[in-house]
DRENTORKOL-3810 file (N, C-alpha, C; in nm, 4 decimals):
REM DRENTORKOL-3810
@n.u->-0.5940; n.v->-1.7855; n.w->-4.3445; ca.u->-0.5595; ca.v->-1.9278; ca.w->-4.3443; c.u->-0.4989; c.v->-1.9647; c.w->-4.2097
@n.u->-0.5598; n.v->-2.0806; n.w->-4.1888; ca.u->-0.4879; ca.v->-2.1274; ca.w->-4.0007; c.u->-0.3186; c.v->-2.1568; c.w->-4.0394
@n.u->-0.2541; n.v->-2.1202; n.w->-3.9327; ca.u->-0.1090; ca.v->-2.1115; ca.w->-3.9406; c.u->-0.0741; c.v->-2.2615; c.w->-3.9695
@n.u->-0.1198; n.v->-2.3330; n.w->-3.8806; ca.u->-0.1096; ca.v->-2.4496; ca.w->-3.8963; c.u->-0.0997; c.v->-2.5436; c.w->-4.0105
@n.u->-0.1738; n.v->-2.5069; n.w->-4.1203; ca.u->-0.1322; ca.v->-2.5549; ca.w->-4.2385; c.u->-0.0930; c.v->-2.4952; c.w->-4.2988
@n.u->0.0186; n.v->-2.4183; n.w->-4.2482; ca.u->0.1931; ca.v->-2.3919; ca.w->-4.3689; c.u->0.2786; c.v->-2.4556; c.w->-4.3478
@n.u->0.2510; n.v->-2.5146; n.w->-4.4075; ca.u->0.3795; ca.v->-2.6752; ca.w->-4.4009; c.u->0.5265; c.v->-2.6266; c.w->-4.5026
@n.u->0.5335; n.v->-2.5579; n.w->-4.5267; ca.u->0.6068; ca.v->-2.4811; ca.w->-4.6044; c.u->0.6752; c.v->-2.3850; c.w->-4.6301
@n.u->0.8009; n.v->-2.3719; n.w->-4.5814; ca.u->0.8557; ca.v->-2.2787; ca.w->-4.6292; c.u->0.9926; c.v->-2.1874; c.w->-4.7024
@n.u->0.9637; n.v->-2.0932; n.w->-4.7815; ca.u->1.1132; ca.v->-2.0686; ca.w->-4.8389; c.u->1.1716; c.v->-1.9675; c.w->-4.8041
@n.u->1.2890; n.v->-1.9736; n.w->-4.7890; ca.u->1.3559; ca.v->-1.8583; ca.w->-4.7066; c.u->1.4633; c.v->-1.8474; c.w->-4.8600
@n.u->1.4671; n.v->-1.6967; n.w->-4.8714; ca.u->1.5122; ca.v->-1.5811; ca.w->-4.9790; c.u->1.6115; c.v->-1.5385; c.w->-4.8795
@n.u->1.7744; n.v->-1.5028; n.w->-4.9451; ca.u->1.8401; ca.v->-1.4008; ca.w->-4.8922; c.u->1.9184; c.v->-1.3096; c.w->-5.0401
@n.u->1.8929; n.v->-1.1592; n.w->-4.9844; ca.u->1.9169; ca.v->-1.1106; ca.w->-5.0052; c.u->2.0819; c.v->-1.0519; c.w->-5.0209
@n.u->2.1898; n.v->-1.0368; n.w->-5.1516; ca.u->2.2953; ca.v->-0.9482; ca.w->-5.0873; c.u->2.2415; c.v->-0.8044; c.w->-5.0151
@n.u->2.2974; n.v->-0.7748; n.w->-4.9315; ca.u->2.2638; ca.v->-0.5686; ca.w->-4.9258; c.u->2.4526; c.v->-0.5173; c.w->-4.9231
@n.u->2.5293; n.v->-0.6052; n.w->-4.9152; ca.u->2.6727; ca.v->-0.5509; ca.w->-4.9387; c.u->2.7560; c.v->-0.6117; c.w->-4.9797
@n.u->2.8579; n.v->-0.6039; n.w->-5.0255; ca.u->2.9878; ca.v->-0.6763; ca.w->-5.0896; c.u->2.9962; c.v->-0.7602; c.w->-4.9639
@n.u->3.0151; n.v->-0.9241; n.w->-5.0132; ca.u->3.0714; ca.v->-1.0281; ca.w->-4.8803; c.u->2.9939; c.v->-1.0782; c.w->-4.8217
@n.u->2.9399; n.v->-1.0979; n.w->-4.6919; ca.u->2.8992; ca.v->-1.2137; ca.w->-4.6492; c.u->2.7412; c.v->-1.1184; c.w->-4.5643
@n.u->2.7095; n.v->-1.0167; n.w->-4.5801; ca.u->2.5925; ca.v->-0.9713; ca.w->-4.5445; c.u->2.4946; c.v->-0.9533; c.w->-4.5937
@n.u->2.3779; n.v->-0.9864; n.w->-4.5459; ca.u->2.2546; ca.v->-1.0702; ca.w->-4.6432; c.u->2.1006; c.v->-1.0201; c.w->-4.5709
@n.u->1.9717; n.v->-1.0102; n.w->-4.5975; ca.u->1.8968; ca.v->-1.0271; ca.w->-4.5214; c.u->1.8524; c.v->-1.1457; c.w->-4.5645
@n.u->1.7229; n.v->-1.1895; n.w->-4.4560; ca.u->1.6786; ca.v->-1.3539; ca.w->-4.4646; c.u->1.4845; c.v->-1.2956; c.w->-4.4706
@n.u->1.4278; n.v->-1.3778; n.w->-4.5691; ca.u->1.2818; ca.v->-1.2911; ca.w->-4.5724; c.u->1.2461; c.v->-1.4624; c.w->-4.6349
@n.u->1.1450; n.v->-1.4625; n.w->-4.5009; ca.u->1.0942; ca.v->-1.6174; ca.w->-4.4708; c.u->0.9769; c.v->-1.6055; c.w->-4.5829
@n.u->0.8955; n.v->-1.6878; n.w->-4.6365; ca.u->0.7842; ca.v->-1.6693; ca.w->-4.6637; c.u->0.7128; c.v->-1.8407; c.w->-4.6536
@n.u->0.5742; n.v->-1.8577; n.w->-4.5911; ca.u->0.4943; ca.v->-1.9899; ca.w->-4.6018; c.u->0.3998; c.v->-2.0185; c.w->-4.6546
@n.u->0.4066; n.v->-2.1126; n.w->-4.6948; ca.u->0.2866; ca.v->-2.1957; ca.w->-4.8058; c.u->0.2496; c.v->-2.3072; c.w->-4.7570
@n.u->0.0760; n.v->-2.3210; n.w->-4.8230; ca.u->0.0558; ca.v->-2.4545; ca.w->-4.7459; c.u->0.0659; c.v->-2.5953; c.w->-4.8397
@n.u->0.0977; n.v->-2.5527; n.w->-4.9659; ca.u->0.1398; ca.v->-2.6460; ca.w->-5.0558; c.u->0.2724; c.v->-2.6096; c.w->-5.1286
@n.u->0.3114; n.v->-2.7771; n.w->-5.1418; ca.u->0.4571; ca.v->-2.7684; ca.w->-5.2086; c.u->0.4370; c.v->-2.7045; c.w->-5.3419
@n.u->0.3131; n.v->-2.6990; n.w->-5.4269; ca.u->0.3077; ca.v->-2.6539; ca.w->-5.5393; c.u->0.3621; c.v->-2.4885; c.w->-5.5512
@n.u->0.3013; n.v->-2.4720; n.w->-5.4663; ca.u->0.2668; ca.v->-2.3073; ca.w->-5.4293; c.u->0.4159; c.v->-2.2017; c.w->-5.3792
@n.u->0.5012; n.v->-2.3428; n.w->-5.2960; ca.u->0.6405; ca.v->-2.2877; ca.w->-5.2258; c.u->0.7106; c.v->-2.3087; c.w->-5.3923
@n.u->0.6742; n.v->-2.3993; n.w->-5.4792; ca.u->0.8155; ca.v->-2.4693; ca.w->-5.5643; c.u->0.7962; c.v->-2.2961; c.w->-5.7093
@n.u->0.6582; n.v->-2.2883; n.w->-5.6939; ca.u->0.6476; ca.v->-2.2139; ca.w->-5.8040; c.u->0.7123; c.v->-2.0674; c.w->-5.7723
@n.u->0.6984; n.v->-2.0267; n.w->-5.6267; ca.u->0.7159; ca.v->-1.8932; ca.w->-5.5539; c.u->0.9175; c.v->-1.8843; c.w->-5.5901
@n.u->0.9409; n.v->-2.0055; n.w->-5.5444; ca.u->1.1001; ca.v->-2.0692; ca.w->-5.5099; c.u->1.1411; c.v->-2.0240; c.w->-5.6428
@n.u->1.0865; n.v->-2.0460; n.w->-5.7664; ca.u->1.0951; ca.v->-2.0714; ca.w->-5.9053; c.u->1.1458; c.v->-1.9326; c.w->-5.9564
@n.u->1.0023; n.v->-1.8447; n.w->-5.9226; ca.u->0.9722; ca.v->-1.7263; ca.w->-5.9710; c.u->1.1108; c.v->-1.6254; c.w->-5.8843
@n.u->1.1675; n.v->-1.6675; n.w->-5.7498; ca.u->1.2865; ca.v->-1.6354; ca.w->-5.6814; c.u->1.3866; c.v->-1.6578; c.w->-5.6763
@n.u->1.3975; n.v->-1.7216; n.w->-5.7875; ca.u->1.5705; ca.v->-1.8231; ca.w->-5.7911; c.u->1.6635; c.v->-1.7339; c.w->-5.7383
@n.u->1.7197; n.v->-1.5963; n.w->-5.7821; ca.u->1.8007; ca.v->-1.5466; ca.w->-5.7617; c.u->1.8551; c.v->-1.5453; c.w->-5.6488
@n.u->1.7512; n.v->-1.5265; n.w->-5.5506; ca.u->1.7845; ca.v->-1.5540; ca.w->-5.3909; c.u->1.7202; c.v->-1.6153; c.w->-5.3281
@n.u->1.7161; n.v->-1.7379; n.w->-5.3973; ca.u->1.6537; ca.v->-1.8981; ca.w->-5.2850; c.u->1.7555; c.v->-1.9050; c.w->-5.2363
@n.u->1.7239; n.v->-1.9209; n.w->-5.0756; ca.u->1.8373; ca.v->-2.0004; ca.w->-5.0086; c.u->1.8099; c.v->-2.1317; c.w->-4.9716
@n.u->1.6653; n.v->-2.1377; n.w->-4.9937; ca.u->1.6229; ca.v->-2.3144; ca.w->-4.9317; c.u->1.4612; c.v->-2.2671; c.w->-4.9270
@n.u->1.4069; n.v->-2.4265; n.w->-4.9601; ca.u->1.2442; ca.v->-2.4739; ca.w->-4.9844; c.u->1.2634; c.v->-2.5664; c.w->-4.8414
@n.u->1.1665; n.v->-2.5655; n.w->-4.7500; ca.u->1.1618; ca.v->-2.6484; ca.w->-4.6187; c.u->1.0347; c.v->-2.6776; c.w->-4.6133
@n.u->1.0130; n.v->-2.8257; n.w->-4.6122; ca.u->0.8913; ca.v->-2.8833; ca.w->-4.5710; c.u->0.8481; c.v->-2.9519; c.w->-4.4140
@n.u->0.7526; n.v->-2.9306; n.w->-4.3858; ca.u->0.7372; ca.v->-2.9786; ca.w->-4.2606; c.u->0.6221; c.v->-3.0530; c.w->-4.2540
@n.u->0.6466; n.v->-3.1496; n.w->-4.1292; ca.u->0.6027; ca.v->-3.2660; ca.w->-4.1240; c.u->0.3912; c.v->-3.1809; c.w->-4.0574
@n.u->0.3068; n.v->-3.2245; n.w->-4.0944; ca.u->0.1897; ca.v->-3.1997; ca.w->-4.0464; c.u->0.2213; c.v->-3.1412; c.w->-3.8712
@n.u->0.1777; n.v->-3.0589; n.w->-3.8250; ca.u->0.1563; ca.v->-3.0284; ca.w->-3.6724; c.u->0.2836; c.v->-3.0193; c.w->-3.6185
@n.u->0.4154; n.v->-3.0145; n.w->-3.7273; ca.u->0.5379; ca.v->-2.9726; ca.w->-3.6570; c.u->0.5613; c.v->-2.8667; c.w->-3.7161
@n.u->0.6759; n.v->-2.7640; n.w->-3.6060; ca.u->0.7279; ca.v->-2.6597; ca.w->-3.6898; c.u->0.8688; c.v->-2.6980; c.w->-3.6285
@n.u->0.9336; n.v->-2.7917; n.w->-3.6828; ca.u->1.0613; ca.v->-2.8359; ca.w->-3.5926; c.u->1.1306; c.v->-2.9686; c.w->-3.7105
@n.u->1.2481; n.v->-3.0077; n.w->-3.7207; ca.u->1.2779; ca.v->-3.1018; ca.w->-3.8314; c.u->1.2101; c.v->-3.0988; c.w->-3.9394
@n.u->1.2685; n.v->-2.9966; n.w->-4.0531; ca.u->1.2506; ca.v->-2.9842; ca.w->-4.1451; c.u->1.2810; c.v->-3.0439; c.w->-4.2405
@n.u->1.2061; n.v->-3.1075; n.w->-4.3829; ca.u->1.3248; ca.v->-3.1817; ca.w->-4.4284; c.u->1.3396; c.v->-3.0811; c.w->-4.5941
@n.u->1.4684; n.v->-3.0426; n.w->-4.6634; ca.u->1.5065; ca.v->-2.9739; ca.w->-4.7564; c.u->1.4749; c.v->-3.0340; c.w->-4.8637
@n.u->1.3731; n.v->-2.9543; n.w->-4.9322; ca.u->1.3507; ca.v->-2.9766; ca.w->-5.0405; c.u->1.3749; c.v->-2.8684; c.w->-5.1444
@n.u->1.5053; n.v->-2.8120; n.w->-5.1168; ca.u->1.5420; ca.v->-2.7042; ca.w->-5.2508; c.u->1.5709; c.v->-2.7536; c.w->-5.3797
@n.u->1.6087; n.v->-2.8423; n.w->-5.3727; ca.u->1.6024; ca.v->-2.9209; ca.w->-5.5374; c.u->1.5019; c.v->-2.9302; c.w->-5.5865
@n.u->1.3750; n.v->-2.9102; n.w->-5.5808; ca.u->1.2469; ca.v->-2.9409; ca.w->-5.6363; c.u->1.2431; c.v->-2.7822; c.w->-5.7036
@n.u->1.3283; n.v->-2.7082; n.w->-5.6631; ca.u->1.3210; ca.v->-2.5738; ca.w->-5.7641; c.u->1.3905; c.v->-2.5837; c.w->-5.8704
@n.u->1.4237; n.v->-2.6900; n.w->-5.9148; ca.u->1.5490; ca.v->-2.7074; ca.w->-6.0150; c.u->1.6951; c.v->-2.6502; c.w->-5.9834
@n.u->1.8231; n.v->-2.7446; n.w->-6.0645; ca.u->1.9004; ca.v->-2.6571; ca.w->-5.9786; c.u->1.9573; c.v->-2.7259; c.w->-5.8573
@n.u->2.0784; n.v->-2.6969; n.w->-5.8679; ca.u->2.1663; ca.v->-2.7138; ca.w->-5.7401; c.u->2.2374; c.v->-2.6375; c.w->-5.6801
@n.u->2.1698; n.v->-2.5907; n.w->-5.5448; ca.u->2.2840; ca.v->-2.4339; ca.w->-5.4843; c.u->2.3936; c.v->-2.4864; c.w->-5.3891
@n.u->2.4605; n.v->-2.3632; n.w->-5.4120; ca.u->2.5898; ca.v->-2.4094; ca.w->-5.3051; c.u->2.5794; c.v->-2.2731; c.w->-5.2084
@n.u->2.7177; n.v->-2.2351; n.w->-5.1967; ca.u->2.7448; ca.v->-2.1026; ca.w->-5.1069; c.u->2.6860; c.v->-2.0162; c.w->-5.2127
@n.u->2.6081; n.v->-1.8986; n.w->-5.1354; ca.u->2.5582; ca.v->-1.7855; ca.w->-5.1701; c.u->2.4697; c.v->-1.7737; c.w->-5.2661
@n.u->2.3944; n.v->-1.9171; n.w->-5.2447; ca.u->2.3420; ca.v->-1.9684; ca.w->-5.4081; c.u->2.4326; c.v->-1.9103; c.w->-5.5751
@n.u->2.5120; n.v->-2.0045; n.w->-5.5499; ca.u->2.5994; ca.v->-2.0035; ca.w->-5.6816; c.u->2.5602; c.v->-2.1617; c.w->-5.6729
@n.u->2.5131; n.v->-2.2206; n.w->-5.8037; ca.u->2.5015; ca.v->-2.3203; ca.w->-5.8371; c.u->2.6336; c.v->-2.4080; c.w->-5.7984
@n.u->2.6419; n.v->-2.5257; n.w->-5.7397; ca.u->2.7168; ca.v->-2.6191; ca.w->-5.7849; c.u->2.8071; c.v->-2.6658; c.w->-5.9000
@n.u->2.9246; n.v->-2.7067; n.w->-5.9430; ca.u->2.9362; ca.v->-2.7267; ca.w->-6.1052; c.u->2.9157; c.v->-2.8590; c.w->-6.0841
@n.u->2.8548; n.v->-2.9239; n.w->-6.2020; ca.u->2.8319; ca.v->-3.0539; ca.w->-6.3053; c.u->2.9682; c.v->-3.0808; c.w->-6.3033
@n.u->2.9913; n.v->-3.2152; n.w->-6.2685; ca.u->3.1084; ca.v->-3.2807; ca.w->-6.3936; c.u->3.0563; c.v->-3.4587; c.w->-6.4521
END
């Protein structure tokens, strides 16, 4: 598939230790269907769904809410009130 149409992508982090050390494992899609379901099937360590504009790879705009769900630090959900 031409690079060019991965308009999409979700970046996963990993814990690997107690605290604030993580790896980051990009992955791209050329449809939002395709990132939201991947995002879905990864909740545990979504860190963010990023869409991009046609022929840019630059200003992204966040679309992690389309995985359901609201993350905060370290993806720990947000609380409701």
């Amino acid at each position: 598939m031409d690079r060019d149409n991965l308009r999409f992508s979700v970046e996963l982090r990993r814990n690997i230790e107690w605290g604030e050390d993580y790896t980051e494992d990009h992955y791209e899609f050329a449809t939002e269907a395709e990132a939201v379901a991947f995002a879905k099937e990864n909740r545990k360590h979504l860190h963010s769904i990023l869409e991009y504009a046609p022929g840019k790879n630059y200003d992204p705009k966040d679309i992690t809410y389309r995985a359901g769900g609201s993350f905060g630090y370290n993806n720990i959900p947000w609380p409701r009130f």
